[in-house]
Steps between C-alpha positions, in 0.01 A plus 500: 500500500404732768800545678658728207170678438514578840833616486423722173204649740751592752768663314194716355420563832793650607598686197156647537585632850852675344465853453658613144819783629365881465730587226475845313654504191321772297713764732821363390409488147402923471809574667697284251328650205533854620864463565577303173606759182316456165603275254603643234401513126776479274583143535170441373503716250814401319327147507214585342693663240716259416234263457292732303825496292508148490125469427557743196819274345266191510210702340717611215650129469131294538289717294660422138497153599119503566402681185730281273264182668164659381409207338672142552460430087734792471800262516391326257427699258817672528659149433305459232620801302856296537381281300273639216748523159 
């Protein structure tokens, strides 16, 4: 049982001993940003208003629906008028 604890110890050794590479990324990064052009907005906006479109159609559709289920007797009381001489 000690001969792979032993071997754990000195792989953790050596990796402690490895130096991470000097890397500098936040240069490369600015540069990129400065030299990219801005997105622009239209895209976006013709999304949002089609789906504030959309979002209006399904308003005007659900909102009957929901007041004609104020009450869950309503249904039967309206089938009870069939039926009444």
């Amino acid at each position: 049982m000690n001969d792979p604890l032993r071997y754990i110890e000195q792989l953790a050794a050596l990796a402690r001993k490895e130096a991470p590479p000097s890397v500098s990324v936040s240069d490369h990064v600015l540069i990129r940003i400065r030299n990219e052009s801005p997105v622009g907005y239209r895209p976006l906006a013709w999304i949002a208003a089609g789906s504030a479109a959309i979002a209006a159609g399904v308003t005007a559709f659900v909102v009957p629906l929901i007041q004609s289920m104020n009450s869950p007797l309503t249904a039967f009381f309206q089938m009870s008028l069939s039926y009444i001489p």
